[in-house]
C-alpha positions, -999 to +999 in steps of 0.1 A: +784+149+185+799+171+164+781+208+160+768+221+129+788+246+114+779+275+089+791+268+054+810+301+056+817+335+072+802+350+041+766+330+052+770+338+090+770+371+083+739+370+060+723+352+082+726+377+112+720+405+090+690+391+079+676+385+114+689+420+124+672+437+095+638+436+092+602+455+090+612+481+114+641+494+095+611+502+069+586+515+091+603+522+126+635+541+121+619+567+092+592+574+115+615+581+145+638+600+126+610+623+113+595+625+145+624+635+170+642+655+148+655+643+114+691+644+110+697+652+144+681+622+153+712+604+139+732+617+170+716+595+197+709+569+172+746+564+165+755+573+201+730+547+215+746+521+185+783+528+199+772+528+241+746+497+238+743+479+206+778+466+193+792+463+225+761+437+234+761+424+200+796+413+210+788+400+245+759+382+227+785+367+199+809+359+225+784+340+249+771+317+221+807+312+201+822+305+232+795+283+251+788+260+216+753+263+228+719+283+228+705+307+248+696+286+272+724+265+276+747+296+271+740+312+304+731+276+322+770+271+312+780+298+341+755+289+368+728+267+358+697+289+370+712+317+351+695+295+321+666+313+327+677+345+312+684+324+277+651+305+282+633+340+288+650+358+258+638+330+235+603+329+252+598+366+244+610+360+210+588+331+206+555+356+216+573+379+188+570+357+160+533+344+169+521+383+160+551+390+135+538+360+116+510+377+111+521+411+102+542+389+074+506+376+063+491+413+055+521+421+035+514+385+017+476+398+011+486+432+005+514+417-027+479+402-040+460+432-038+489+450-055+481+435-088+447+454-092+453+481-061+423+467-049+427+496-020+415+522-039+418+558-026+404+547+013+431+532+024+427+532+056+394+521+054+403+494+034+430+482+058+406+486+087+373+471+072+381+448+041+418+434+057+413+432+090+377+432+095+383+450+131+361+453+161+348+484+180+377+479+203+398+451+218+374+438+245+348+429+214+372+398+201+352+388+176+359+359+151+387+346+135+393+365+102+400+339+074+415+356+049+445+362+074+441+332+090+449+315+053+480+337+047+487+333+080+494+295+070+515+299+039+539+325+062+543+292+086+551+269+057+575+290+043+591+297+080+592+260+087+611+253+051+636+275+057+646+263+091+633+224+090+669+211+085+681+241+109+710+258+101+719+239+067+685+252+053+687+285+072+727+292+053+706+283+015+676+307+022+696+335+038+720+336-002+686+347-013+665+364+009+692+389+028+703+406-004+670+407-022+653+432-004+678+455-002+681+452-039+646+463-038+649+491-014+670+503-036+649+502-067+623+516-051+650+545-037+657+556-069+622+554-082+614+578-053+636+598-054+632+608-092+594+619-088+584+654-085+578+666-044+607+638-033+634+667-028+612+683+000+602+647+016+645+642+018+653+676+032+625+668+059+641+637+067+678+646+070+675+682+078+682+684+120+661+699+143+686+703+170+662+714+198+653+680+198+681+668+211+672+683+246+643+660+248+652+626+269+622+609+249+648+612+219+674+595+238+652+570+252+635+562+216+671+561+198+679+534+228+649+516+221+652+513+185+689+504+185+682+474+213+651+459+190+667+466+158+696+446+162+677+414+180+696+418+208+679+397+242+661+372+213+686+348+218+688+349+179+724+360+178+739+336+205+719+307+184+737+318+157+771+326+169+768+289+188+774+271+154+804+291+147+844+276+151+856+287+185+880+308+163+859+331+145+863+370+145+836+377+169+843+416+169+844+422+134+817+400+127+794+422+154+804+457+140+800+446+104+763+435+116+754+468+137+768+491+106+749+471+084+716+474+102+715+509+107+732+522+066+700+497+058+678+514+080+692+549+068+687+539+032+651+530+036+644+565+054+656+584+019+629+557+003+604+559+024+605+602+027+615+601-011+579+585-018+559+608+010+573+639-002+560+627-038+524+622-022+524+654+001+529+671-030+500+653-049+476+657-022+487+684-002+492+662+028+514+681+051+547+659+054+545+658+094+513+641+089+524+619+070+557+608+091+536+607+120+519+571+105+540+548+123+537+510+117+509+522+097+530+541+071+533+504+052+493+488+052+476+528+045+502+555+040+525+537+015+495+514-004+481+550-011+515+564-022+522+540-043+489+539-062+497+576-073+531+563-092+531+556-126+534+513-128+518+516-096+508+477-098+543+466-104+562+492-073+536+483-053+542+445-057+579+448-052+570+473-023+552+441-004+580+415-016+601+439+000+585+437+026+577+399+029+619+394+023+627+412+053+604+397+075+611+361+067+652+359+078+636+380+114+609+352+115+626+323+111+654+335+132+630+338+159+619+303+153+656+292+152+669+304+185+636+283+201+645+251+182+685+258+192+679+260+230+656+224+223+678+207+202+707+213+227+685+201+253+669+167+238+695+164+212+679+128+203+648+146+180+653+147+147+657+185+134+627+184+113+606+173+135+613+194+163+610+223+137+575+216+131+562+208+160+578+246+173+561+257+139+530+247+146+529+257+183+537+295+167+508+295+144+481+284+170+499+312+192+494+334+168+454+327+161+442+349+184+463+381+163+436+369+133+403+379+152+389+414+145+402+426+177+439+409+167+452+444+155+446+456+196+458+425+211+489+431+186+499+463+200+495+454+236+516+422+232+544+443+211+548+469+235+546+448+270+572+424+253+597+448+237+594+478+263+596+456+291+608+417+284+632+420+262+647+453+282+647+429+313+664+399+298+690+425+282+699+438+319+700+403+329+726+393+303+748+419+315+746+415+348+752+376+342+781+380+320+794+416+338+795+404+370+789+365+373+811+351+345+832+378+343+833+409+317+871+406+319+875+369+309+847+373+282+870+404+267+903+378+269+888+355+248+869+381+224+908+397+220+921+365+214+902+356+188+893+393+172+915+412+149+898+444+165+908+446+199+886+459+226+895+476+254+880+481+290+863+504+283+838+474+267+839+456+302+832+488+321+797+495+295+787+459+302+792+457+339+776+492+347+768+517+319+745+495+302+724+482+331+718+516+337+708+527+308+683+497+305+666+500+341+662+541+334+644+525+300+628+505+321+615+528+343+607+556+317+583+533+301+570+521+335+566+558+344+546+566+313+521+534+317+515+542+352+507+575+343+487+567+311+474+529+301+490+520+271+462+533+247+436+540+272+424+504+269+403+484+298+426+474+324+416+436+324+428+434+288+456+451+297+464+430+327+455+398+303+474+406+271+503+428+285+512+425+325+498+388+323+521+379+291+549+392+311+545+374+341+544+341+323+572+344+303+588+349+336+573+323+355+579+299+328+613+305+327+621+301+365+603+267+362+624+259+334+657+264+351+644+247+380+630+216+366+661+210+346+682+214+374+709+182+375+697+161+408+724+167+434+752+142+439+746+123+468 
């Protein structure tokens, strides 16, 4: 048969900036610029962007382009147990959505309460108490939530309608929901940026602190961020790049994507700072404090923010459509690389079908992230699966492609194809700089959770929701490799 193509460059390339761009260029890179240093922080961002992310974006592009297949079938292509790694990538990205789903369903309550700011001034109580209804602490699970659990639904049905035809739906969705958002973020820029107190909350984001650079926890963080932010090891990019002509620019197409990532990512840091340095100067909130919020900067910092604006209800609904518009392409695209590497397998199933039954599979995942302890079993999931899976499957890739397919016959056919031309130096950043770089990440943050549990929390849910979740993944890859294996020719 015949693979599906994209309509058009134009939609390939919304499509993988719209899976590349999502909550954490809101929440993630603002806080970690404001954290390790502000401007300087830009130094190993864009370092980290130039050493690891475009030139895997590329190997990533190249794999799926040039194997006209998933993931899985990607790296089963150049030895069949190296299917694994794609299996693995899309696993982890699978245990992704099943708790990003539900991040996506308190931003859809939280564009409901914006109508009325039914927060009021405790925000954080609000968030804690009235949203997520949590427990004492994550080994009281407590039950399901239903308010969640309902929006939690509605996320799922709009995830399943944007991919149920797969990539035909995926290229009409991606005309609206890729640029919309950034229209907003730029809305709600300007807006920021023209109240009283947003001068100071800019010069605290872009002015450098250049003694941070000595730190290795800013490197380390600036790697981290640039290796999530892009989707790389989801198997989201070599879904994509699988239903492109054999011809396409794959270079071009990969630095467009990483440049437009991080000036997104950039942009919302002058937002979000605009809008704290606004509210540090209302309520004499020191601006470190403030920058220091993390994830939580968009469900207590930003709801309380926002209700200090004038309009208030109508920024802080666009603030949460915002946010519900970025999350959906990163969603979806998770879903997508899972239905790819199944579709390729069992080509028979009808695409609609197959997308959801994977659909439905996600939101029962995803149930236990709706109890009152969900917000703990969230965090443990997140950073076992990012810190450690996804870090593993990228070193895999590279190894694979570096060393087992060949980094030089990969870069022959990206040249051939590419109207930038890469040199080898690329091949010699796949083949050893970059698995280097990824096992000293991996053994930083092995380091660090030896040394302290992640939060301090009981080491059966620990061993349960993070060590446990890791392990499977892994097991159920090798078993999917080797149960798929083509009997031997007798």
């Amino acid at each position: 048969m015949e693979r599906v193509r994209w309509n058009s460059r134009v939609i390939f390339m919304f499509a993988a900036i719209g899976s590349a761009v999502g909550l954490g260029n809101v929440w993630r890179f603002p806080y970690l610029a404001g954290k390790y240093g502000g401007g300087a922080f830009l130094i190993p961002y864009i370092s980290m962007l130039l050493i690891l992310g475009i030139p895997l974006l590329i190997m990533e592009f190249a794999i799926g382009q040039r194997m006209q297949l998933g993931a899985s079938g990607s790296f089963g292509k150049i030895k069949h147990m190296l299917s694994s790694i794609g299996f693995g990538a899309v696993l982890c990205g699978f245990v992704v959505v099943s708790y990003y789903a539900v991040i996506m369903a308190w931003s859809l309550l939280y564009l409901k309460f914006s109508f009325n700011l039914e927060w009021g001034s405790q925000t954080a109580k609000f968030f804690s108490n009235n949203v997520l209804c949590l427990s004492e602490g994550p080994s009281a699970a407590g039950q399901v939530i239903t308010g969640i659990l309902g929006a939690l639904v509605i996320v799922w049905i709009l995830i399943y309608f944007s991919i149920w035809k797969g990539i035909k739906s995926v290229s009409k969705v991606v005309t609206f929901t890729m640029p919309l958002p950034i229209i907003l973020l730029i809305v709600l820029g300007i807006r920021g940026a023209s109240l009283p107190g947003a001068i100071d909350g800019i010069m605290y984001y872009i002015r450098p602190n250049w003694l941070a650079l000595k730190d290795p926890e800013v490197w380390s963080a600036a790697m981290s961020q640039i290796f999530f932010t892009l989707s790389l090891a989801f198997g989201i990019m070599i879904a994509y790049a699988s239903y492109q002509h054999h011809t396409s620019d794959i270079a071009k197409n990969a630095v467009i994507t990483s440049i437009a990532n991080s000036c997104i990512s950039i942009v919302a840091g002058f937002a979000v700072f605009a809008t704290l340095g606004y509210m540090s100067t209302r309520q004499g909130i020191p601006l470190g404090e403030l920058a220091a919020s993390g994830p939580s900067l968009a469900f207590i910092v930003f709801p309380e923010a926002l209700s200090l604006l004038p309009m208030a209800p109508l920024f802080s609904g666009l603030f949460f459509l915002m946010l519900i518009t970025l999350g959906i392409d990163s969603a979806f695209s998770l879903v997508e690389a899972v239905t790819t590497v199944v579709s390729d397998r069992y080509p028979h199933l009808r695409r609609e079908d197959l997308s959801l039954y994977v659909c439905i599979f996600g939101f029962l995942s995803g149930i236990v992230f709706t109890t009152a302890s969900g917000l703990y079993y969230l965090g443990i999931v997140d950073h076992f699966i990012t810190n450690y899976g996804l870090v593993f499957v990228g070193l895999l890739e590279a190894v694979a492609v570096g060393w087992i397919y060949g980094a030089e016959k990969l870069r022959s056919y990206i040249n051939e194809v590419s109207d930038i031309k890469i040199g080898r130096w690329w091949s010699f950043l796949i083949k050893y700089l970059i698995p280097v770089l990824l096992m000293v990440l991996l053994y930083t943050s092995l380091k660090r959770d030896i040394k302290v549990p992640y939060e301090n929390y009981p080491s059966h849910i620990i061993w349960i929701f993070g060590w446990g979740m890791l392990a499977f993944v892994a097991v159920a890859s090798y078993l999917f490799a080797h149960l798929s294996r083509p009997p031997k020719k007798k």
